[in-house]
C-alpha positions in Angstrom: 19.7 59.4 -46.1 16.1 60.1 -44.1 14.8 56.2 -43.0 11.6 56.3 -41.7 9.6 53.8 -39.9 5.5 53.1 -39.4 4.9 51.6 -36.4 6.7 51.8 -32.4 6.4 47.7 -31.7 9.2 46.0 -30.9 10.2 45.4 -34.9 10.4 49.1 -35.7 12.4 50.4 -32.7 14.6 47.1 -33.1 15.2 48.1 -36.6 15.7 51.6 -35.6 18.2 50.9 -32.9 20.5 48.9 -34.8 20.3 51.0 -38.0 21.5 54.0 -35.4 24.2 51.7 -34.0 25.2 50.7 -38.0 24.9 54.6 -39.5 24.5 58.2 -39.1 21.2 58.0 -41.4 18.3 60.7 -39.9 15.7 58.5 -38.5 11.9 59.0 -38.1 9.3 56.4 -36.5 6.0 57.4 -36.5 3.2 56.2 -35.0 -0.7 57.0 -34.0 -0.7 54.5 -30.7 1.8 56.1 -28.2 4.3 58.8 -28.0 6.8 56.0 -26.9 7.7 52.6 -27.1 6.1 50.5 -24.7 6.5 46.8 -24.1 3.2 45.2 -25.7 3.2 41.5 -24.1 3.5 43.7 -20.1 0.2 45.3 -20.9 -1.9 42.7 -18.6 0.8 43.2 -15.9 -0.4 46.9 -15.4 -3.5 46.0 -15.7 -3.1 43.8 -12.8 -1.5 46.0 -10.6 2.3 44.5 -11.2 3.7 47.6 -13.1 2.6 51.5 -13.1 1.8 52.8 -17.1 5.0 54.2 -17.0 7.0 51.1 -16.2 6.1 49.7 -19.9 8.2 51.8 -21.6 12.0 50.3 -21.3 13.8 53.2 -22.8 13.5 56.5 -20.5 12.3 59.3 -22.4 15.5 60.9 -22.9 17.0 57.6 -24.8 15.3 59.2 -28.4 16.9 62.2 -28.6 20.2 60.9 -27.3 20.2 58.5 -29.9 18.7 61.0 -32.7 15.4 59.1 -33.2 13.2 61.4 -34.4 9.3 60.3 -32.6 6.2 61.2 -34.4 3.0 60.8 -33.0 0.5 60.5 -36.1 -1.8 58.8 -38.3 -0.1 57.8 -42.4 -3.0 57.7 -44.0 -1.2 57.5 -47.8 1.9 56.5 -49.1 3.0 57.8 -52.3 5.8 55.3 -53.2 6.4 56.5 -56.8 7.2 60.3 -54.9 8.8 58.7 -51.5 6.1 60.5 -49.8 4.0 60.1 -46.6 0.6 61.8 -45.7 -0.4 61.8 -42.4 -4.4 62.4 -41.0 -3.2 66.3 -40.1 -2.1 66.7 -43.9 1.2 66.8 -42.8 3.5 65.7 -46.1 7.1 63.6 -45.5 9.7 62.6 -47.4 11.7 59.3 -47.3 14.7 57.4 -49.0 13.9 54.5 -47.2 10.7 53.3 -45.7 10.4 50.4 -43.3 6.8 49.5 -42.2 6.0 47.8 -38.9 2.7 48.6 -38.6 1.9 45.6 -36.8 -1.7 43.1 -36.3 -4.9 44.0 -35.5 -7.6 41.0 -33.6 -9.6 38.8 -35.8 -13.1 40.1 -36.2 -15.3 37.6 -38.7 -19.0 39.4 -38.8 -20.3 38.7 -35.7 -23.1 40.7 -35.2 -22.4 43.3 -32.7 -18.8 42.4 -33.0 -18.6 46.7 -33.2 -20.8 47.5 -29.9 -19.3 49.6 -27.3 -17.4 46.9 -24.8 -16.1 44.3 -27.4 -12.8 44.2 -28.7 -9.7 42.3 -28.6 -5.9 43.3 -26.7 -3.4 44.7 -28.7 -3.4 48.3 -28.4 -3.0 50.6 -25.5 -6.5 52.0 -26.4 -7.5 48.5 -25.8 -6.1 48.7 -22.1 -7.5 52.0 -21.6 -11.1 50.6 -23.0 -10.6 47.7 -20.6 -9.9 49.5 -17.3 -13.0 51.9 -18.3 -14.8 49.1 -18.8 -13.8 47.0 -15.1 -15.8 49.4 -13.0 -18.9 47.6 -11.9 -18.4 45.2 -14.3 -20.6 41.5 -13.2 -19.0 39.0 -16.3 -16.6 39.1 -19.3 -16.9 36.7 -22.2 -13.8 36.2 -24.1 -14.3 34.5 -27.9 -10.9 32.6 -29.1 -8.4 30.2 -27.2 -5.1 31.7 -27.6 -2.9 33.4 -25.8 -4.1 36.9 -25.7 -7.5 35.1 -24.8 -6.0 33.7 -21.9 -4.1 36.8 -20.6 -7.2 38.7 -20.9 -8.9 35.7 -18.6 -6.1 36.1 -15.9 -6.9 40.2 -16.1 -10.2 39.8 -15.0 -9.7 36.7 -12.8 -6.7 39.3 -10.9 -10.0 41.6 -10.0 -12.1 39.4 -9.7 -14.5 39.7 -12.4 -16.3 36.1 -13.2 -15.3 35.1 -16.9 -16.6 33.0 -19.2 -14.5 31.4 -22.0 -15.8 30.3 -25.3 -13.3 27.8 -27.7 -14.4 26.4 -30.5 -12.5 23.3 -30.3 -12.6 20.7 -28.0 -9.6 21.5 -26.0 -7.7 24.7 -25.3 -5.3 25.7 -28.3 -5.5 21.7 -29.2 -4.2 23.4 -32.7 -0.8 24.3 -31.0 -0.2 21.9 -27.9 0.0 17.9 -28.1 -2.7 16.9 -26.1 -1.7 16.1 -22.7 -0.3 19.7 -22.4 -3.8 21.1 -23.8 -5.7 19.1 -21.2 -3.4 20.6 -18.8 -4.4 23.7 -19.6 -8.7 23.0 -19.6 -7.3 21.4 -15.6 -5.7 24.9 -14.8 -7.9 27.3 -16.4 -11.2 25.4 -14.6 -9.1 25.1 -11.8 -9.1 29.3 -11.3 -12.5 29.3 -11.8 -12.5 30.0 -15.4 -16.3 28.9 -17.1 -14.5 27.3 -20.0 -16.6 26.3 -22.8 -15.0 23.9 -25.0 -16.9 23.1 -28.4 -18.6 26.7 -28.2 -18.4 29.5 -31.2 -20.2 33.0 -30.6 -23.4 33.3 -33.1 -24.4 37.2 -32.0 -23.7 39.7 -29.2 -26.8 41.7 -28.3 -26.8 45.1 -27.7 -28.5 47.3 -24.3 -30.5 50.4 -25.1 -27.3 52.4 -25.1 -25.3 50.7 -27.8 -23.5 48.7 -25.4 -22.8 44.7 -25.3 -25.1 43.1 -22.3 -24.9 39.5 -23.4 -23.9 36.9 -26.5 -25.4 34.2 -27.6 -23.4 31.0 -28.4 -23.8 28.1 -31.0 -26.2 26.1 -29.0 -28.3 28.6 -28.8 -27.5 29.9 -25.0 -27.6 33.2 -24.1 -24.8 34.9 -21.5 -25.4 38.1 -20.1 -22.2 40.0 -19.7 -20.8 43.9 -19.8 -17.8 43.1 -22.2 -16.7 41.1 -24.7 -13.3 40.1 -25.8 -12.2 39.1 -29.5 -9.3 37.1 -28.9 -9.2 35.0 -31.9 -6.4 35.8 -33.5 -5.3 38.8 -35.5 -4.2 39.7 -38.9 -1.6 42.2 -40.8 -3.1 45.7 -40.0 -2.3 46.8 -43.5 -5.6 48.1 -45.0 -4.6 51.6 -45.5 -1.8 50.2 -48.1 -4.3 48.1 -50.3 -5.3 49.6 -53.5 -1.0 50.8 -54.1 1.6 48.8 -56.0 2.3 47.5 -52.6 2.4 43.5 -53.0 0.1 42.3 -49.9 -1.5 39.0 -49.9 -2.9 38.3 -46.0 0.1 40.6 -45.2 3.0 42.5 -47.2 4.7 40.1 -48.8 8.7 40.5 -48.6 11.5 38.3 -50.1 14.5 37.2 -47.6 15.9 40.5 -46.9 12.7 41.5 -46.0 12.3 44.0 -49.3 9.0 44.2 -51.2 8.0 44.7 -54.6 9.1 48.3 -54.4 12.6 49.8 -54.6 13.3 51.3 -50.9 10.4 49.8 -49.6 10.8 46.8 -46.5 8.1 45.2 -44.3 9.2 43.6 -40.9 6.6 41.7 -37.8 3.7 40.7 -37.9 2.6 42.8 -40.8 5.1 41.1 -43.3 4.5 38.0 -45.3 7.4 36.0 -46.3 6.8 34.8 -50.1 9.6 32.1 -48.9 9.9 31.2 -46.0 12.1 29.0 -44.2 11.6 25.1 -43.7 9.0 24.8 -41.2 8.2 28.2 -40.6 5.2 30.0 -41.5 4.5 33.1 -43.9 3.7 35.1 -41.5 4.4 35.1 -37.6 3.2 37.3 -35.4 5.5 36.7 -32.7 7.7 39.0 -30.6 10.8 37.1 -31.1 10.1 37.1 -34.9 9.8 40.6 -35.0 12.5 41.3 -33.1 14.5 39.0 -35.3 13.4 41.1 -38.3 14.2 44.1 -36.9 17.9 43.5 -36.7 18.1 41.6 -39.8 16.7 44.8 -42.5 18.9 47.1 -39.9 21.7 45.2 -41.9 20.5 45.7 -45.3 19.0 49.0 -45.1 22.9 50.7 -44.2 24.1 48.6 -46.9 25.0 45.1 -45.6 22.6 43.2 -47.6 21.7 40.1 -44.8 19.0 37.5 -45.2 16.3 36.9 -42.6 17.2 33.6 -40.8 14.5 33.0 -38.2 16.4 30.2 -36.6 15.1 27.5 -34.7 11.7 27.9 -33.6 10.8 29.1 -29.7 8.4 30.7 -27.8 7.1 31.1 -23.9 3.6 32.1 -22.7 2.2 31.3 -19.2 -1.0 30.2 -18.9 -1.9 31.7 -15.3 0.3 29.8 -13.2 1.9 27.7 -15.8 4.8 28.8 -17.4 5.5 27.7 -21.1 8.6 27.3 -23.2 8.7 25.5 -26.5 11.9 24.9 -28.6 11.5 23.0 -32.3 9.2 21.2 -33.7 6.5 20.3 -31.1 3.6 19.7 -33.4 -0.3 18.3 -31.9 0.2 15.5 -33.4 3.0 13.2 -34.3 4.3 12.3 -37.5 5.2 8.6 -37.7 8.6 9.0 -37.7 8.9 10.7 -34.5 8.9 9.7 -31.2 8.0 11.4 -28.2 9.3 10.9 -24.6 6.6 12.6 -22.3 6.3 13.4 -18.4 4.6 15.1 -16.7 4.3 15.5 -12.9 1.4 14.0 -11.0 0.1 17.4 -9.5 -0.7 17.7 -13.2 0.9 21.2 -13.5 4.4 20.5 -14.5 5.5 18.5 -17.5 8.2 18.0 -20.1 8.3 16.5 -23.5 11.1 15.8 -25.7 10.6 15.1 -29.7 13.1 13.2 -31.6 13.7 11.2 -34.6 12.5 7.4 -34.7 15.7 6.0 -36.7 18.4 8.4 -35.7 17.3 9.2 -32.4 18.4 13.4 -33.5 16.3 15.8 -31.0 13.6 17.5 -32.7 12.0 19.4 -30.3 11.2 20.7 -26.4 7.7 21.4 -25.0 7.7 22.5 -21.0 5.1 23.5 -18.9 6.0 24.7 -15.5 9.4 23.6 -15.9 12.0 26.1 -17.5 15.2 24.9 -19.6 18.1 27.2 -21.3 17.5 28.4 -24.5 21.0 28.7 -25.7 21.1 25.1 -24.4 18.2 23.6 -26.3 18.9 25.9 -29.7 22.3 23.8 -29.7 21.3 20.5 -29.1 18.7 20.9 -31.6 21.1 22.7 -34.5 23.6 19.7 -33.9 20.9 17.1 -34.3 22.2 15.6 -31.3 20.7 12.4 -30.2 18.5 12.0 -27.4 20.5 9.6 -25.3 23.2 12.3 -25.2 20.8 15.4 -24.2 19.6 12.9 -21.1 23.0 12.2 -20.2 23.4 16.5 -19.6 19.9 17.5 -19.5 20.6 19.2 -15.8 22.3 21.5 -18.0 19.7 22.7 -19.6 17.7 23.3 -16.4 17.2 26.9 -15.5 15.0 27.1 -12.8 16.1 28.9 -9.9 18.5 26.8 -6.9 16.3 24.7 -4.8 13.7 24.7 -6.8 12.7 20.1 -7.7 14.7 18.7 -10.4 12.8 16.3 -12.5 15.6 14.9 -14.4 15.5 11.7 -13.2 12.1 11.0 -13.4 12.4 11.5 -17.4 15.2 9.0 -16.9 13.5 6.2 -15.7 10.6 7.0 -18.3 12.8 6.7 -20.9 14.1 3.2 -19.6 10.6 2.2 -19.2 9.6 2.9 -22.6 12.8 2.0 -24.3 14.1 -1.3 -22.4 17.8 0.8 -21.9 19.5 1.1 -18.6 20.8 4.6 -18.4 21.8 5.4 -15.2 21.7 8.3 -12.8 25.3 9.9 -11.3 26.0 12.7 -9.2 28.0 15.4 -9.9 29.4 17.9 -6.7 27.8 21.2 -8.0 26.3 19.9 -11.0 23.5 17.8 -9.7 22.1 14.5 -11.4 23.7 13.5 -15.0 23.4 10.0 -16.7 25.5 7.2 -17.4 25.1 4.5 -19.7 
């Protein structure tokens, strides 16, 4: 049987790993970005000077042909899925039994005008690194248009070489549609902190074009104008599937798949940020365009495609980012703003760069979820506490457990404590364990 994959992020070569480790079944990924893998989230750490090009790839060249994973480097422009049949830009023709397509996101553009001059675009791609560092030379400002987290690694990018940026976020506080509130604020503290012109309650109207087709300013919603030699599009992306429209292929925003990731069509799957769950899970979203999640996928249609038909089980929602010098972990359901029937237990350190927030049920007292900013806990640690339901009183009294960051390093575990007292009129109280470090007592 001849698999072949679309797309060399982390869901297709996860896929095509574990189908290699599960089968003998020839094996062809294709894609028109790089001859090899390379690790997408380490692109602003060569960028910065941390890594060489070469260090992003975390399979040595050799690893491919050891494995007998065919590499393509091309362009599918159609798909004939009644003929199992691939066309690529070359006119090249190619036959599959099974197609899996990973064919990833591509950033948000919504009409700006100019959003297509020469210097504006968003980071995905390795094109998009190359564009950047052609782009650095000489370069006075950078504007960057969305508060996420590709907007705020391309902030650090610039920041690293000095390049003055200025920010523009539509809503009144950085990513105020992901974080609680204190842990937003945190984040408007940091970024101004670095020197970062962050513009809260300010959209991009138009970006204005030199004599050369190039971007030399934008102009905001109130009407200001900001010169500037590039522009990044950093709010959001979407499913980069609009070679596939106009086939029997279901796609709604993305392709949309049932549990074991299968679409519509016989021998067809979608994984990453290009599939669409028509069901998903409790809590979970349709479509997320997360590395985790797509790494998840990955070895979940591995399964089915060799014959072990396996659902896709996301499991407990995580994720980590760092915001310049903050490091962020979440674990559960952390939502901006509480439901009534949750309670939160919230500290955070008074240099106002560390804090730690725990979510759990008003009546049972079951932990619901973890938020941490400059403070890093055990992921095995918190996925358990949180599958169990166990209640919060209990994760206090072993919450050193769950602390991960390296020896000598403060532990906060007490303070959290003593908040919790505070707030709930208890008397938990601090022990010492040799080699442990501080647990709780009731």
């Amino acid at each position: 049987m001849r698999i072949i994959i679309i797309g060399n992020g982390v869901a297709g070569i996860t896929a095509a790993r574990n189908i290699r480790k599960r089968s003998d079944h020839a094996i062809l990924i294709i894609s028109d970005e790089t001859d090899y893998f390379f690790s997408r989230t380490a692109l602003m750490y060569a960028y910065m000077g941390h890594l060489r090009p070469q260090d992003l790839k975390p399979y040595e060249d050799w690893f491919w042909a050891k494995n007998r994973i065919e590499l393509l480097r091309a362009r599918v422009v159609e798909v004939d899925f009644e003929g199992k049949t691939l066309r690529t830009s070359e006119g090249r023709t190619l036959l599959y039994d099974r197609l899996i397509l990973a064919t990833g996101s591509k950033p948000n553009k919504f009409g700006w005008p100019g959003q297509d001059l020469d210097g504006v675009q968003g980071l995905y791609h390795w094109q998009d690194l190359e564009n950047m560092e052609r782009h650095s030379a000489g370069l006075q400002r950078a504007v960057i248009v969305g508060g996420g987290l590709i907007g705020i690694e391309m902030a650090e990018m610039f920041h690293s070489r000095g390049i003055p940026v200025t920010f523009l976020v539509r809503e009144p506080s950085f990513w105020n549609n992901v974080l609680p509130a204190e842990e937003s604020d945190m984040i408007n503290r940091h970024l101004r902190e670095h020197g970062i012109d962050l513009r809260l309650n300010t959209e991009l109207r138009e970006i204005l074009p030199d004599t050369r087709g190039k971007c030399r300013a934008v102009i905001t919603s109130h009407g200001e104008e900001i010169p500037c030699g590039f522009v990044g599009l950093t709010a959001g992306v979407s499913p980069n599937v609009d070679f596939l429209r106009n086939t029997p292929l279901e796609i709604g925003r993305g392709i949309r798949v049932d549990e074991y990731l299968q679409t519509n069509l016989p021998d067809v799957y979608a994984i990453g940020d290009c599939a669409e769950l028509r069901q998903p899970r409790p809590g979970r979203r349709p479509i997320e365009a997360v590395w985790y999640s797509a790494r998840a996928m990955g070895e979940t249609v591995a399964h089915t495609v060799c014959g072990d038909l396996t659902p896709y089980d996301p499991g407990i929602w995580f994720n980590s980012a760092k915001f310049f010098d903050i490091e962020y972990q979440v674990y559960g359901d952390v939502p901006p703003t509480l439901s009534p029937e949750v309670e939160t237990l919230y500290w955070e350190h008074p240099n106002g760069r560390k804090s730690i927030r725990i979510n759990y049920d008003r009546l049972t007292g079951a932990v619901l979820g973890f938020n941490l900013m400059g403070i890093r806990y055990r992921h095995n640690v918190c996925d358990q506490w949180l599958r169990q339901g166990t209640p919060i009183e209990a994760v206090l009294e072993s919450l050193g457990t769950a602390n991960f960051d390296p020896e000598f390093y403060p532990q906060h575990e007490s303070e959290l404590v003593a908040l919790y007292n505070r707030q709930t009129g208890r008397m938990l109280r601090l022990k010492r364990r040799r080699g442990v470090g501080w647990w709780i007592g009731g």
